[in-house]
N, C-alpha and C positions, 0 to 999 in steps of 0.2 A: 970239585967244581972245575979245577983246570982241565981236566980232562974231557970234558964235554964243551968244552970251549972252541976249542983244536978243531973239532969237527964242522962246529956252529961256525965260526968264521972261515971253513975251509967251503963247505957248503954255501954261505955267503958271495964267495968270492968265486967261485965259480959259475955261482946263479948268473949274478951279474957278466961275468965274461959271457956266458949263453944269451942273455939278454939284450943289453946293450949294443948292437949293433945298426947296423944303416939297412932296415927290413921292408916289409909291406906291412906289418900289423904294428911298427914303432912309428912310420910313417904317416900312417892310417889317425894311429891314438893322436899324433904332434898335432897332423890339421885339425883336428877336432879340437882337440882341446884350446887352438887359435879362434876357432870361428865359434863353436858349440857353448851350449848351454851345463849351467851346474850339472842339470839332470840327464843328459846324453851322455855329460863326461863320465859321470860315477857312474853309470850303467855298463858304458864300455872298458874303463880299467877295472872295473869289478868285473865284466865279464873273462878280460884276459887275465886278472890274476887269478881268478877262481879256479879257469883250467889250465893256468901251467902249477897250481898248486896240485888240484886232482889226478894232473899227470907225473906231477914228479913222484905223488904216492904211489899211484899203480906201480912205477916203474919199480919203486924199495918192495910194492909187495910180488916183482918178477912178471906184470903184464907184459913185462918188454918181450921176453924170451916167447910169451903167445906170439906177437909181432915178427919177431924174426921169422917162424916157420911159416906164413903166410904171408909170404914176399907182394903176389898179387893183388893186398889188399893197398900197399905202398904204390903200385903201380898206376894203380886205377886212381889213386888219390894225388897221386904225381902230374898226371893228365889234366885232370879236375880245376884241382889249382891253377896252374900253369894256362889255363884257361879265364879263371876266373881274373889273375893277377894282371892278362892284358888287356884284357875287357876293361877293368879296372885304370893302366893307364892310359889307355884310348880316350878313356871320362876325364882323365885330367888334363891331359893334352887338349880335348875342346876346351875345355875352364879356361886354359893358359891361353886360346885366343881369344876367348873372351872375358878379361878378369873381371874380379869387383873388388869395391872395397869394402872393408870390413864392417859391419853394424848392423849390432846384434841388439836383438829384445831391449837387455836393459838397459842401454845405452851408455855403458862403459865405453865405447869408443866411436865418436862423431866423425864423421866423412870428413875425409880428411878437403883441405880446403882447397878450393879451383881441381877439384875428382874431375866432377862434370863436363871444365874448361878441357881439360885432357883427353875428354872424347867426343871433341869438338863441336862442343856445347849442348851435346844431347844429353839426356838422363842415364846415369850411371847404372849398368847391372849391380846388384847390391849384393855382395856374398852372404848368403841366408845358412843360422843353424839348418843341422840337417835333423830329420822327423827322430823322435827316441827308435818308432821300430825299425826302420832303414838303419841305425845307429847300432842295433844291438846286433841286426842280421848278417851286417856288413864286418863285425866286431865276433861273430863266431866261425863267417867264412874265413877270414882273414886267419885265425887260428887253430880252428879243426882241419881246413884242408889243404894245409900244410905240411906234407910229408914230414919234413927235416923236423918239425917240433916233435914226433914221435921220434926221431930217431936221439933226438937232443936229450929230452926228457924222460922217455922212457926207455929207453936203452943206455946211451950213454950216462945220465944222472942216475940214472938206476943203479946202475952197475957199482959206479965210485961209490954213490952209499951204501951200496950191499958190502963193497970192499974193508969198510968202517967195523964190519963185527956186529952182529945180532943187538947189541948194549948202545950202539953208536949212530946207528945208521940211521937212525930218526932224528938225533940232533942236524945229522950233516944236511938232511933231507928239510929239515926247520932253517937251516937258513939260507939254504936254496927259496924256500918260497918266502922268506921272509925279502930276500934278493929282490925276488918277481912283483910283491906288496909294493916296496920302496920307488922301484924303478916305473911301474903305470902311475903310482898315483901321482910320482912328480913331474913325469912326461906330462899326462893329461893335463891338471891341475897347472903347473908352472908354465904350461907356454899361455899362461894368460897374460905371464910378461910381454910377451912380443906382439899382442894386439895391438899399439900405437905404430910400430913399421906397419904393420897388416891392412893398416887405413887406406893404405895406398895401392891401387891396380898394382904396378908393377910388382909390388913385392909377389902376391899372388900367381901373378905370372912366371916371377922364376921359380918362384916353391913347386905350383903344377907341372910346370916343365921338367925340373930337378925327380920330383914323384913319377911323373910318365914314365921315363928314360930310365927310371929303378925299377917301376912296375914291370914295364915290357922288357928290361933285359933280364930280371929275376924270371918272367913268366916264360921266355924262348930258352934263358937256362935251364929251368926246371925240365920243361920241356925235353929239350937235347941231351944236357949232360945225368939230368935226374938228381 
């Protein structure tokens, strides 16, 4: 037992290092899971952990080394992205000048109070869940055309758990995804904490500003440096 242990929390603790970071698809899951609905949220960390789980397997069953010889398919996917990701904070940047506050369907969080006084006494834009299929679209681009998560997950996670030994290499690969499980569902799910700050424009405004400014300099990165 101890010895598939070793692996299962090496695998864990790596997941999470690959994970865990300040991205456009942790980004992506956070606002959502501030504004969105039960049913958008589980749809989209369902859909991210499904495919960094599917992917970490390829990579133990050696898709990665397909990958490596067909550079050009990274390239083209480099572009893509890198496209997609400014586009992306362009949309948040107009949000950020024109915020809302938060209130949603069920009315877990009421406008926050004198909103309307703060845009000098007009009717507030109201930050609306966004539709499940725009949720899930947005929730595949975000993670299929992303170069670097092939190279994360099916190369480099690949690799380490191939390193494990024929006998191992599936625990380490187990908690690698068990990492990716843990990590969407308490992004999505827990930033339901933070809907009482969210009531208010500003907050929305520095969030979308903050997301802009990561989108477009991840999308010019990818771009530039690849």
């Amino acid at each position: 037992m101890q010895i598939v242990i070793a692996p299962l929390l090496m695998g864990l603790g790596t997941g999470l290092a690959l994970i865990v970071a300040i991205g456009a698809q942790n980004a992506f899951v956070l606002r959502l899971g501030i504004a969105g609905r039960g049913r958008e949220i589980l749809a989209v960390v369902a859909i991210c952990a499904a495919s960094d789980i599917a992917l970490i397997a390829a990579g133990v069953l050696g898709i990665g080394s397909v990958v490596e010889r067909f550079p050009v398919a990274l390239i083209v996917l480099r572009f893509v992205g890198a496209a997609f990701l400014i586009g992306y904070g362009v949309l948040a940047a107009r949000r950020a000048v024109h915020p809302g506050a938060l209130r949603v369907d069920d009315g877990a969080v009421p406008p926050a109070p004198g909103a309307a006084e703060a845009q000098g006494g007009s009717t507030l834009t109201v930050e609306r869940p966004i539709r499940l299929r725009a949720a899930v679209v947005t929730a595949l681009a975000f993670t299929w055309l992303n170069p670097h998560v092939y190279l994360d997950t099916l190369i480099f996670a690949g690799s380490i758990a191939n390193q494990q030994g024929p006998d191992l290499r599936w625990w380490w690969a187990a908690g690698a995804m068990i990492a990716s499980l843990v990590w969407f569902f308490a992004l999505g799910f827990g930033a339901r904490l933070l809907r009482p700050i969210f009531a208010r424009p500003g907050a929305w405004r520095v969030l979308d500003i903050c997301i802009a400014v990561g989108m477009i300099g991840l999308g010019l990165g990818l771009a530039i440096a690849g």
